[in-house]
MIDOSE-1310 file (N, C-alpha, C; in nm, 2 decimals, decimal comma, always signed):
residues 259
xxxx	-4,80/+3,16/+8,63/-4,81/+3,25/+8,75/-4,69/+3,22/+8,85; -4,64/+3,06/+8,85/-4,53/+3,02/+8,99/-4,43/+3,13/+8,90; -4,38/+3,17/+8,75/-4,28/+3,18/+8,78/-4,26/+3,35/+8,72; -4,37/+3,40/+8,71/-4,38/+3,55/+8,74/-4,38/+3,57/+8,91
xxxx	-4,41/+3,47/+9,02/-4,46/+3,51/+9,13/-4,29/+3,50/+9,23; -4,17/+3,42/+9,13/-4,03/+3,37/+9,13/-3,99/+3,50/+9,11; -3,99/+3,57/+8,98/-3,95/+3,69/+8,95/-3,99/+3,81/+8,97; -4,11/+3,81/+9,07/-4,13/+3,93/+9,19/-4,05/+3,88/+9,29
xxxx	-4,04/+3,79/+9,35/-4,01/+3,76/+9,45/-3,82/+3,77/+9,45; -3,79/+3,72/+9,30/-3,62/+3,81/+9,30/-3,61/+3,93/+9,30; -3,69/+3,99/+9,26/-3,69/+4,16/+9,23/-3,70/+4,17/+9,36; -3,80/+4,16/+9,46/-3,79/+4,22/+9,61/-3,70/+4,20/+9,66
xxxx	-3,62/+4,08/+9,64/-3,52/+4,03/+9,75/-3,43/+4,14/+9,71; -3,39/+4,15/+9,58/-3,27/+4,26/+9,49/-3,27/+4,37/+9,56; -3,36/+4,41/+9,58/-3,42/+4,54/+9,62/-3,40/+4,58/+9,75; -3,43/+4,48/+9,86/-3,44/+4,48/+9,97/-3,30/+4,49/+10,03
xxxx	-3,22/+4,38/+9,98/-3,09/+4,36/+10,00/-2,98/+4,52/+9,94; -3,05/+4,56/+9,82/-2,99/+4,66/+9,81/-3,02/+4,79/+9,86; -3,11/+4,77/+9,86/-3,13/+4,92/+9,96/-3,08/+4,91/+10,19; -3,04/+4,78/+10,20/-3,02/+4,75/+10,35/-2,90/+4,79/+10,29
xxxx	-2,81/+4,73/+10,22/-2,65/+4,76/+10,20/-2,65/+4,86/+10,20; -2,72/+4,98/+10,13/-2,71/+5,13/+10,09/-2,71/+5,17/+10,24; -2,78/+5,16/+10,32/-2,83/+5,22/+10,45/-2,70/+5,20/+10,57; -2,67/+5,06/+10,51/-2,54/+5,04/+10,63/-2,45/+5,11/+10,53
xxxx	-2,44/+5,13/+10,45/-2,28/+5,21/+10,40/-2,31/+5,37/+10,43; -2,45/+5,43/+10,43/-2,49/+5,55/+10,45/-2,44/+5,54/+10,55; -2,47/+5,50/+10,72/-2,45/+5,51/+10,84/-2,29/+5,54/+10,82; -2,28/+5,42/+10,80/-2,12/+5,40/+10,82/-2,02/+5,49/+10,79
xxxx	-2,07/+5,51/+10,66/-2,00/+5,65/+10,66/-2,04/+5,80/+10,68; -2,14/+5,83/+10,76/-2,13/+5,92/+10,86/-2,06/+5,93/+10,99; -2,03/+5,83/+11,05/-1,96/+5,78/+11,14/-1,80/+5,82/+11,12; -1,79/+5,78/+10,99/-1,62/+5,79/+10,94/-1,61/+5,94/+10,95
xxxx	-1,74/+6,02/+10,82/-1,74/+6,15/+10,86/-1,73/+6,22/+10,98; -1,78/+6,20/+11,08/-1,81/+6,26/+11,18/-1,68/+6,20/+11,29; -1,58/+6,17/+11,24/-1,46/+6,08/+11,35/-1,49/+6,02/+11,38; -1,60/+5,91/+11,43/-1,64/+5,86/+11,58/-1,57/+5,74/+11,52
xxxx	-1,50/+5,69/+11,57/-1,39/+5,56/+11,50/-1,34/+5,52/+11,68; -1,32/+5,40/+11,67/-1,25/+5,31/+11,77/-1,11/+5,30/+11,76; -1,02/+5,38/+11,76/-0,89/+5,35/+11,76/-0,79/+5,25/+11,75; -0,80/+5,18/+11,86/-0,76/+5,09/+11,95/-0,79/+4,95/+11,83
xxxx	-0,96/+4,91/+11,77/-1,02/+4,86/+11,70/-0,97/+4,83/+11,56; -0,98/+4,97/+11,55/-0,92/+4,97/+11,41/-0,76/+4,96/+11,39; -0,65/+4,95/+11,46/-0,52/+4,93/+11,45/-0,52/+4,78/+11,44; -0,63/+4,74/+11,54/-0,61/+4,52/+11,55/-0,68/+4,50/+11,40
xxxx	-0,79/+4,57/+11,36/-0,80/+4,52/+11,25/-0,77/+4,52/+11,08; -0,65/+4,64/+11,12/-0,54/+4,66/+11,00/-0,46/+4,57/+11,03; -0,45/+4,49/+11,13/-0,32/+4,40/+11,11/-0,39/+4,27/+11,13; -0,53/+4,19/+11,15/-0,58/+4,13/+11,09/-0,67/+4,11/+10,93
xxxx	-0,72/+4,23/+10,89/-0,77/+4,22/+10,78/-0,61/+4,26/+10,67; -0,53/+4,28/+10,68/-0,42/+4,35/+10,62/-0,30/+4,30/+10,67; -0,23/+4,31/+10,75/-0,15/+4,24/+10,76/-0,08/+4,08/+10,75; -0,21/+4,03/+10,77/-0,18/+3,89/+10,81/-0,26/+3,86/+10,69
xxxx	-0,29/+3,89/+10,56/-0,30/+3,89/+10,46/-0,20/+3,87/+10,35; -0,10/+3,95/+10,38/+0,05/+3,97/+10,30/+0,09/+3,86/+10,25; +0,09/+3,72/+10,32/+0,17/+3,65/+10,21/+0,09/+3,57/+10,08; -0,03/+3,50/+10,14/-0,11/+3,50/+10,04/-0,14/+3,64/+9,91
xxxx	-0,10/+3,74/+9,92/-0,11/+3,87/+9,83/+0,02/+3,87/+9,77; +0,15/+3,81/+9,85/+0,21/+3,80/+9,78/+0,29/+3,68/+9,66; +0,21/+3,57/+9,70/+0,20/+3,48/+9,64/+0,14/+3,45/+9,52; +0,03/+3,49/+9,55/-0,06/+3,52/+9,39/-0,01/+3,63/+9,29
xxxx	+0,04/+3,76/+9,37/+0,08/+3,86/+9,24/+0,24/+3,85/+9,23; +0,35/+3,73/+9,29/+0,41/+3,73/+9,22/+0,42/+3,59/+9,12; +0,33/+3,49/+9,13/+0,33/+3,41/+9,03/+0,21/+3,46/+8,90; +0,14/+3,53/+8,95/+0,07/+3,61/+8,83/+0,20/+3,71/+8,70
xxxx	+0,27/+3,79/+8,79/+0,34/+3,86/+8,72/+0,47/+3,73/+8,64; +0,53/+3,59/+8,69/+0,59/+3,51/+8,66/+0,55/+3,51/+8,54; +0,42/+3,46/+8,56/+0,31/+3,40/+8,40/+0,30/+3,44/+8,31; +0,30/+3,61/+8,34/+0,25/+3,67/+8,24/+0,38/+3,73/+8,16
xxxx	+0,53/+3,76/+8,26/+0,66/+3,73/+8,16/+0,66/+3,67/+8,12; +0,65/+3,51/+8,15/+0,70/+3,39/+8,11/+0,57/+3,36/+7,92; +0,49/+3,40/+7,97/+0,39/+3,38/+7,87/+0,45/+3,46/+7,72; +0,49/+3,63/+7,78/+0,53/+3,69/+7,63/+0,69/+3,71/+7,61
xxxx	+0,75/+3,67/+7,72/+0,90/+3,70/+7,72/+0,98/+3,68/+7,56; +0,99/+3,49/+7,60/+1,01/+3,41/+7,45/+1,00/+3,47/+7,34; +0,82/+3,50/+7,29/+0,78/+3,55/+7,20/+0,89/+3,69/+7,17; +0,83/+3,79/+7,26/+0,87/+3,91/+7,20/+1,05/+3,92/+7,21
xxxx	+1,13/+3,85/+7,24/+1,26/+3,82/+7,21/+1,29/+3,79/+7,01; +1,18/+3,61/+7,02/+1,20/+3,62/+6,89/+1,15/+3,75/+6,76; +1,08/+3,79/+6,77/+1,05/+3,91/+6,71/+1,05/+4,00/+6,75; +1,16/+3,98/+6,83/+1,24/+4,17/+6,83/+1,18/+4,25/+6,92
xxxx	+1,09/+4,24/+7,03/+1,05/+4,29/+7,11/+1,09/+4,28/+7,25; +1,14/+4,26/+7,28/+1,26/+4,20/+7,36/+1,21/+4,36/+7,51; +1,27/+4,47/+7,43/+1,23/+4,54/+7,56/+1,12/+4,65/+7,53; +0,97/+4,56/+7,50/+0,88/+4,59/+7,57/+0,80/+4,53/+7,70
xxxx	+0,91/+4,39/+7,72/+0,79/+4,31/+7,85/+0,83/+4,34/+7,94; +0,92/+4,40/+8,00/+0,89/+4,50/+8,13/+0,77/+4,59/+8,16; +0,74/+4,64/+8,04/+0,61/+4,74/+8,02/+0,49/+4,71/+8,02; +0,51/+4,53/+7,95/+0,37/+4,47/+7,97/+0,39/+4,40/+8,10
xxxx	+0,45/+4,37/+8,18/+0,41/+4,32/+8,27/+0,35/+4,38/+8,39; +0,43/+4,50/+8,37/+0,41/+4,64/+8,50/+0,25/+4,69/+8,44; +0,22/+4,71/+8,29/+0,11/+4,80/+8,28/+0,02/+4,71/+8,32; +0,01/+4,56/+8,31/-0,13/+4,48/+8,37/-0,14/+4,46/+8,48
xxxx	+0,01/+4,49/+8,58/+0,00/+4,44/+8,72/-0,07/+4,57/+8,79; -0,01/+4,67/+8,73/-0,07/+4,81/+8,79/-0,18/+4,85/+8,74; -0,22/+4,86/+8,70/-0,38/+4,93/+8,63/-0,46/+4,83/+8,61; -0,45/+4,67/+8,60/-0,58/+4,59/+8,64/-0,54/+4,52/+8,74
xxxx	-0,41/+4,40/+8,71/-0,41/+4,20/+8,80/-0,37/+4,28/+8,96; -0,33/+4,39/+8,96/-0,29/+4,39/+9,11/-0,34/+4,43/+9,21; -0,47/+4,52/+9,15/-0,56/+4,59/+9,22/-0,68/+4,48/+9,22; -0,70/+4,45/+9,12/-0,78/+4,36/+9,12/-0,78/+4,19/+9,19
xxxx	-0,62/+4,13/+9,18/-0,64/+4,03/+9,25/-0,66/+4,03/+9,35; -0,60/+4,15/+9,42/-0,53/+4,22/+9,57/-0,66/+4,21/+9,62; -0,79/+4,28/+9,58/-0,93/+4,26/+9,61/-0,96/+4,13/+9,61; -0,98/+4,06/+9,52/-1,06/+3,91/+9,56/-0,94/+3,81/+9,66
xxxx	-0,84/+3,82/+9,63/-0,76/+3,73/+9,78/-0,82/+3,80/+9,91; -0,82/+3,92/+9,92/-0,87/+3,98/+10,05/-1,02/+3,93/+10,08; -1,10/+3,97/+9,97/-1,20/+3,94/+10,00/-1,27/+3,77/+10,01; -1,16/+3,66/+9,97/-1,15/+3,57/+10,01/-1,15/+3,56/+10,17
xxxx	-1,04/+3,59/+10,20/-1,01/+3,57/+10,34/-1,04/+3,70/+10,44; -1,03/+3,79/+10,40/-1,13/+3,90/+10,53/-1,23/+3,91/+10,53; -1,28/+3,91/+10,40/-1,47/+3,94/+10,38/-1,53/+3,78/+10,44; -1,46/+3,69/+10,39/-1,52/+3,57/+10,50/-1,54/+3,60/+10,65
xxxx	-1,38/+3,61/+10,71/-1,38/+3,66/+10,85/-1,46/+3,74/+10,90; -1,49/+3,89/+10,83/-1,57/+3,96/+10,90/-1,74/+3,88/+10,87; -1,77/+3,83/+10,78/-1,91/+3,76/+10,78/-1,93/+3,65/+10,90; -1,83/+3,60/+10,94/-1,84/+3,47/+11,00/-1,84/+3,53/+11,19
xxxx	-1,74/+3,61/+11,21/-1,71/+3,68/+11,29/-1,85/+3,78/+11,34; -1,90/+3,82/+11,25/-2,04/+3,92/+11,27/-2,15/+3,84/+11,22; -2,19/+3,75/+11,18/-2,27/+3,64/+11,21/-2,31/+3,55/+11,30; -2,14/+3,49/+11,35/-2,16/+3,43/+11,51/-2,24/+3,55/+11,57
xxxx	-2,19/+3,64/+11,64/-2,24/+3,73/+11,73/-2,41/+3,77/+11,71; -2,44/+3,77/+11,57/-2,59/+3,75/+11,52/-2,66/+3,64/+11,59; -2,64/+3,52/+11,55/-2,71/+3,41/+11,63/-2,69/+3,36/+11,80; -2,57/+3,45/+11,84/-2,55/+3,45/+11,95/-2,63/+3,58/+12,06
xxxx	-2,69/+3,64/+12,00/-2,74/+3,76/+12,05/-2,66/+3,87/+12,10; -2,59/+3,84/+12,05/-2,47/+3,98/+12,11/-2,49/+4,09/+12,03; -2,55/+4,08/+11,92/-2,58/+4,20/+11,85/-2,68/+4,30/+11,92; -2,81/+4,19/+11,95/-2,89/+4,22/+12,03/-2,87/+4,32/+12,14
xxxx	-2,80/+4,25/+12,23/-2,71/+4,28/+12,35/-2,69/+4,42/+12,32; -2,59/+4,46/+12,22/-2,55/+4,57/+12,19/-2,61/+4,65/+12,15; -2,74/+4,66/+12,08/-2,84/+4,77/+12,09/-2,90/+4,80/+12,19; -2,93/+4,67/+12,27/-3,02/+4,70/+12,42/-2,90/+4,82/+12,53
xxxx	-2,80/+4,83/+12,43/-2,71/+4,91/+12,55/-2,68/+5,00/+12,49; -2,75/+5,05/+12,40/-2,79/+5,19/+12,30/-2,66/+5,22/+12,24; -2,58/+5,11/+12,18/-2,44/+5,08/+12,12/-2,51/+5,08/+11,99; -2,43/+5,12/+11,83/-2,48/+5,14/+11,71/-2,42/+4,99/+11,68
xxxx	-2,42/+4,88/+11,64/-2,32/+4,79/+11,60/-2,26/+4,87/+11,45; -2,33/+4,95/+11,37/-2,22/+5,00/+11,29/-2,11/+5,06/+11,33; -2,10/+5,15/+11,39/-2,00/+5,20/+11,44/-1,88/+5,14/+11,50; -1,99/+5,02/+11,60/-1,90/+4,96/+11,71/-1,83/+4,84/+11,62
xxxx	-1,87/+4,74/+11,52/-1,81/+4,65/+11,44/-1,81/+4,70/+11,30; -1,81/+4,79/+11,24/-1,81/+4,80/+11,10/-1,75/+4,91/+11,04; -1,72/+5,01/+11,12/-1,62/+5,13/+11,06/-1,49/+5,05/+11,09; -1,49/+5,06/+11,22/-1,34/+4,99/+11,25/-1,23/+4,92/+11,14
xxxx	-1,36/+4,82/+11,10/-1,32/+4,73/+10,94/-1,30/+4,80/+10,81; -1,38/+4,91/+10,85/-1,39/+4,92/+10,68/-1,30/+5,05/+10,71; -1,24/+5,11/+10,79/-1,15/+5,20/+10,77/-1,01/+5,15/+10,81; -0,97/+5,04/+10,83/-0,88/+4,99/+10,83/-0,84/+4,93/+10,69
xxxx	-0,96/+4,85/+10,64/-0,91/+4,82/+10,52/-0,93/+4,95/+10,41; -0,96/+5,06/+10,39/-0,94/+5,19/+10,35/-0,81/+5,17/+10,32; -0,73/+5,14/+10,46/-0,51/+5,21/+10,48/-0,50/+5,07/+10,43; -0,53/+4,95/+10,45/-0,47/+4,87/+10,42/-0,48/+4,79/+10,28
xxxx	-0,58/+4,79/+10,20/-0,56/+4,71/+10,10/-0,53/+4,85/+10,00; -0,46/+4,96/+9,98/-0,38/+5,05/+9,86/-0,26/+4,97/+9,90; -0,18/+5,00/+10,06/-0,06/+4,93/+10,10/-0,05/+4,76/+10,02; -0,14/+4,66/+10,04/-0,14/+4,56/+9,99/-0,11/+4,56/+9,85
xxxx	-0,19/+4,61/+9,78/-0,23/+4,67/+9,64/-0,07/+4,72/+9,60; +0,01/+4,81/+9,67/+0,16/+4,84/+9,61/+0,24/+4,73/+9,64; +0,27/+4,69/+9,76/+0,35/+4,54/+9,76/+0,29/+4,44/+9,61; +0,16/+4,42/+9,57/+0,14/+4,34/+9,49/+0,19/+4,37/+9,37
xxxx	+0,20/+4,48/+9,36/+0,29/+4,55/+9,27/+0,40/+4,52/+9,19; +0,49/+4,56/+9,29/+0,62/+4,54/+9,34/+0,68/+4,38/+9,28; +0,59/+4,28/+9,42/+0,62/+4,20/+9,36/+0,60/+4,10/+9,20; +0,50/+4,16/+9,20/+0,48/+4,11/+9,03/+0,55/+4,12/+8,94
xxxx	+0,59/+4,27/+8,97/+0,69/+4,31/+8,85/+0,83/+4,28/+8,89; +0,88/+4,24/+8,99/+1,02/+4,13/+9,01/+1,03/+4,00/+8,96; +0,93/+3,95/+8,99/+0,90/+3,83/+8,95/+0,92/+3,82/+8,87; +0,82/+3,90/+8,75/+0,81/+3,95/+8,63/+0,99/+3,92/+8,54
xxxx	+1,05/+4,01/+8,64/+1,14/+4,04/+8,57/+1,24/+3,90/+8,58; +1,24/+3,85/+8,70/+1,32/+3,69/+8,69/+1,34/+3,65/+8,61; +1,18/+3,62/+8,56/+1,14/+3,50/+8,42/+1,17/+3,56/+8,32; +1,20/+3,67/+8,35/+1,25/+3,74/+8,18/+1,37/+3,73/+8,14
xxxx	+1,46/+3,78/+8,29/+1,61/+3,73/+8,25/+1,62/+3,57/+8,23; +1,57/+3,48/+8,30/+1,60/+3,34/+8,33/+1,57/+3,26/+8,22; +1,50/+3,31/+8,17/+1,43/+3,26/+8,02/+1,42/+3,27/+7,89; +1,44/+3,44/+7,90/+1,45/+3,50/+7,79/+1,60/+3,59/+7,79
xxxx	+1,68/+3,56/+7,85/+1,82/+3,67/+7,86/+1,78/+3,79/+7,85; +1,65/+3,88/+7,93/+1,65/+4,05/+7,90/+1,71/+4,08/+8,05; +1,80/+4,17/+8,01/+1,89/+4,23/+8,12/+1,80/+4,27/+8,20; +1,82/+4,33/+8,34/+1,73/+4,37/+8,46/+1,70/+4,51/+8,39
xxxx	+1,86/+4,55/+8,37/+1,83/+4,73/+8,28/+1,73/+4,74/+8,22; +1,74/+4,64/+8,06/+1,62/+4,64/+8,01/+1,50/+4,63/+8,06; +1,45/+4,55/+8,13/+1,36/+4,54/+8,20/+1,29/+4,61/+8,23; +1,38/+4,67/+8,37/+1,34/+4,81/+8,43/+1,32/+4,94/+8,35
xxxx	+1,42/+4,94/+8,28/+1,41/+5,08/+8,17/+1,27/+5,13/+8,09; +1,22/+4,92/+8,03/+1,05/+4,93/+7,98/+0,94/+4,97/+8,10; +0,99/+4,96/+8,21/+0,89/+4,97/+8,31/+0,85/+5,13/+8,34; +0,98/+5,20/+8,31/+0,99/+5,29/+8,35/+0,90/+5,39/+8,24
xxxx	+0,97/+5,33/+8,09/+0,92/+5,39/+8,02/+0,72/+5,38/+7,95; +0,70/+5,28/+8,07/+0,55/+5,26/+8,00/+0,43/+5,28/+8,12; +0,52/+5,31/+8,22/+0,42/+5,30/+8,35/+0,42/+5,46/+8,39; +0,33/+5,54/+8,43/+0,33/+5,69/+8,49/+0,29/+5,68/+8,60
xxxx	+0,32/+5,76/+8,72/+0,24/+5,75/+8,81/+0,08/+5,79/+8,83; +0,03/+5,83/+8,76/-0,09/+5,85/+8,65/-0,12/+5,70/+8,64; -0,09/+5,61/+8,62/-0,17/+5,46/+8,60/-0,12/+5,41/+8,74; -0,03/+5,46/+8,80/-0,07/+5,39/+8,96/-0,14/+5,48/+9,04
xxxx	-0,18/+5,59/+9,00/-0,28/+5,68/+9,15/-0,41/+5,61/+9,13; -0,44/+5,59/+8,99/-0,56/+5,53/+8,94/-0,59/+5,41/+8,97; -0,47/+5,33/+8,95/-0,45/+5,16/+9,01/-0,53/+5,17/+9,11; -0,45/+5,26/+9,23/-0,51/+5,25/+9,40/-0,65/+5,34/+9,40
xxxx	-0,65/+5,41/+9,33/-0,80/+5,47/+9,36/-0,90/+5,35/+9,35; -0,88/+5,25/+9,29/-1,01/+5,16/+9,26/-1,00/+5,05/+9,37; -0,87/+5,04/+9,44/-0,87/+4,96/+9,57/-0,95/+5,03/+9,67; -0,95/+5,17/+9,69/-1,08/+5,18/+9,82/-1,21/+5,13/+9,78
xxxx	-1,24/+5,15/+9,66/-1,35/+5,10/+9,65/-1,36/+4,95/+9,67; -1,27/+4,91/+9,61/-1,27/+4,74/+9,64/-1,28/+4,73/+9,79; -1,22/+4,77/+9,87/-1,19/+4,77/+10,02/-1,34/+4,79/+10,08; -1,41/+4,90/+10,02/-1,54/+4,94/+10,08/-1,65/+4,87/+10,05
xxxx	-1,67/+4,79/+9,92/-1,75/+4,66/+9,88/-1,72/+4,53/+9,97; -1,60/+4,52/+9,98/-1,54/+4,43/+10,09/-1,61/+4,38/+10,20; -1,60/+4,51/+10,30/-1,62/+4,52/+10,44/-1,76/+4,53/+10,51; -1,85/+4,63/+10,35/-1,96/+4,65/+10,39/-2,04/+4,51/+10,35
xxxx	-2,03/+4,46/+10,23/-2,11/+4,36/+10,15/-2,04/+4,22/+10,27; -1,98/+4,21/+10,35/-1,95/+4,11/+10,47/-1,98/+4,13/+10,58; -1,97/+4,28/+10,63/-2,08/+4,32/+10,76/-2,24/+4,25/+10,71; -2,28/+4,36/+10,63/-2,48/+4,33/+10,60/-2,47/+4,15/+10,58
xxxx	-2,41/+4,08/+10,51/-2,44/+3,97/+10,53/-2,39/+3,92/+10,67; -2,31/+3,92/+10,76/-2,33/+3,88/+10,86/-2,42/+3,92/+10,96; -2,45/+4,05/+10,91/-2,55/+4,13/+11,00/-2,69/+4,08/+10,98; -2,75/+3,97/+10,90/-2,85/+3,97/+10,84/-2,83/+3,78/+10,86
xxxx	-2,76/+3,75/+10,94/-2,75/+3,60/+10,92/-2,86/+3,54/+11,02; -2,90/+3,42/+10,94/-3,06/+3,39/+11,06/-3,00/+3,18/+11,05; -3,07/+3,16/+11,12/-3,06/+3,01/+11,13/-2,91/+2,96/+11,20; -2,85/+2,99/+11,30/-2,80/+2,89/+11,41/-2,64/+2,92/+11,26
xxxx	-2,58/+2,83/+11,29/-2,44/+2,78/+11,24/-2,46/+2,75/+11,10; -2,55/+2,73/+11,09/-2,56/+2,69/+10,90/-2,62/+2,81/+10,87; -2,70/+2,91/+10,90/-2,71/+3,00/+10,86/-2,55/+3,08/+10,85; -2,42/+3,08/+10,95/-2,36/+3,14/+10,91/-2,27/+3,11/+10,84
xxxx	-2,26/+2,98/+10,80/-2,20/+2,94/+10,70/-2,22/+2,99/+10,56; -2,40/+2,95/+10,51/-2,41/+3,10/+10,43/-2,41/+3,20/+10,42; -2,43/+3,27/+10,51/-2,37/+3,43/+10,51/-2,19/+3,45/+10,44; -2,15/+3,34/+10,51/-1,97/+3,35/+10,47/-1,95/+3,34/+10,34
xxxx	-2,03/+3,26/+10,26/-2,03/+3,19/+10,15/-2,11/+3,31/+10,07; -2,18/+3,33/+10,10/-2,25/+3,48/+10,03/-2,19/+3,59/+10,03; -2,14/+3,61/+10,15/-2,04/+3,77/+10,13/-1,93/+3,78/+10,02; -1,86/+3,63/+10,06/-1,73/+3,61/+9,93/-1,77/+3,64/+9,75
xxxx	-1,93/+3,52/+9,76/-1,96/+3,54/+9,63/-1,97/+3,69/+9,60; -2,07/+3,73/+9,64/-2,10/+3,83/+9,60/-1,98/+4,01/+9,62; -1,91/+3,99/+9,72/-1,81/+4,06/+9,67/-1,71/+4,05/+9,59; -1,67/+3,90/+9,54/-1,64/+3,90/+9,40/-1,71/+3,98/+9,35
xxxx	-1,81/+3,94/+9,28/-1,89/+3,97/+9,16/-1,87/+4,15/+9,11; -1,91/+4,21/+9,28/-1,96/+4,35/+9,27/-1,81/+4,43/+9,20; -1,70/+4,31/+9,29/-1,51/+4,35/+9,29/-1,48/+4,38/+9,10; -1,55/+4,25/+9,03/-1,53/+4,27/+8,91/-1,61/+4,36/+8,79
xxxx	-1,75/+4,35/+8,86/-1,79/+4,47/+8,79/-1,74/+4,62/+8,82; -1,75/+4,62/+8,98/-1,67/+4,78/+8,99/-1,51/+4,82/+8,93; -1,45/+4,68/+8,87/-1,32/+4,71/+8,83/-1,35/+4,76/+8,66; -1,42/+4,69/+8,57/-1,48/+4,72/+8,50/-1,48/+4,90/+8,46
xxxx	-1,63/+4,90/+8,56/-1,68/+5,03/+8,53/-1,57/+5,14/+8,56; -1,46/+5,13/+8,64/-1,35/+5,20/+8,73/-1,25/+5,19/+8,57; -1,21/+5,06/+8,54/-1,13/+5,04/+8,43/-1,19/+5,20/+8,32; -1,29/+5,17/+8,29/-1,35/+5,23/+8,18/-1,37/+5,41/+8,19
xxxx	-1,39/+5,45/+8,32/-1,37/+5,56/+8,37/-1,21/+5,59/+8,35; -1,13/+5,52/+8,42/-1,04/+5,59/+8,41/-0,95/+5,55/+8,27; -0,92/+5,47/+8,20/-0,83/+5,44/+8,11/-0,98/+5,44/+7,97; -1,09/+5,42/+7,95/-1,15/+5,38/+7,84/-1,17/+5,53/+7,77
xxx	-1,11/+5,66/+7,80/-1,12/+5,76/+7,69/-0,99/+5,74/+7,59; -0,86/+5,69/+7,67/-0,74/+5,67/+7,61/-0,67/+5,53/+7,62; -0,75/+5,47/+7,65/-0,67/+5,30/+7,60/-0,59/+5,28/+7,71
């Protein structure tokens, strides 16, 4: 019975939690729909959730794109493949590692900040505060974020790009003697803008699991300072998780009828 009474009691919580997230992303984006946006709000918060993100984004996607030359460069030289790794490097940084890592660094470091940031204010009563003054806190802390990171993690998402496939190309000449021409020429010839509209289509979504699944957990934080400690630690986990399955199901939508 303890552990049928375990697995109602995860089913409720599943439920509960998903249906609150559903409700704050409904609002939220009525709000977007309907204009009512903070201007002012949302400019500081594209240049803290987004800007001041950049170098960490670009650190990881240009030693990602390094690796992944460096890993087939060698090879496909000795057997004659020489100029297809421009093509593999650019087709994995653009259609999965860039959109996808671009998401979990961010959601490392902004999806913490907004949990931690809107959790203080939970245990401090300022949320409170803000309803008793007939203020929506969605509106007032949660579009702002989540339409800032809207503009700002596709922008991230192309720099990560970019630099991957430089990188990329370094270790190709530096290691493997493939000319830049060559390089570039595979890039050109394997990449469409057709696999990068699709690349960035799956960043808003990443952007909007982000912001919302880090609002509801800060919005939902109980117990003083250690409560928001887990909330921080929960938003992160779990916007991974949702970041990889939505890349998935996104992957498979858009590239799984044609490879």
């Amino acid at each position: 019975m303890k552990v049928l009474e375990r697995v109602g009691r995860r089913t409720q919580d599943f439920f509960e939690y998903a249906g609150g997230l559903t409700l704050l992303s409904g609002t939220s984006a009525g709000f977007l729909v309907r204009l009512r946006v903070r201007t002012a709000e949302t400019i500081s918060q594209a240049y803290l959730l987004g800007f001041q993100s950049l170098t960490i984004v670009a650190l990881t996607s240009l030693f990602t794109g390094m690796v992944i030359s460096l890993e087939s460069a060698v090879q496909a030289v000795q057997y004659g493949f020489g100029n297809v790794v421009g093509g593999a490097v650019a087709y994995a940084s653009v259609r999965e590692l860039g959109p996808m890592l671009t998401g979990i660094v961010v959601a490392g470091r902004a999806g913490s900040s907004i949990a931690a940031e809107i959790g203080s204010m939970v245990v401090t009563e300022q949320i409170e505060a803000l309803k008793s003054m007939g203020i929506e806190p969605a509106r007032y802390l949660v579009v702002p974020r989540l339409l800032a990171l809207l503009v700002m993690l596709p922008l991230l998402t192309i720099f990560a790009d970019v630099v991957s496939v430089l990188g990329g190309m370094w270790v190709a000449q530096a290691y493997a003697h493939i000319s830049y021409q060559d390089f570039i020429t595979s890039v050109r010839t394997t990449i469409g803008m057709n696999d990068i509209v699709k690349g960035l289509l799956k960043t808003f979504v990443f952007a909007a699991i982000i912001v919302l699944v880090a609002a509801y957990q800060g919005l939902r934080t109980r117990g003083g300072a250690a409560g928001v400690g887990k909330s921080v630690t929960g938003a992160v986990v779990i916007a991974m998780i949702l970041i990889f399955v939505a890349n998935f199901a996104l992957s498979f939508l858009f590239f799984g009828s044609n490879g």
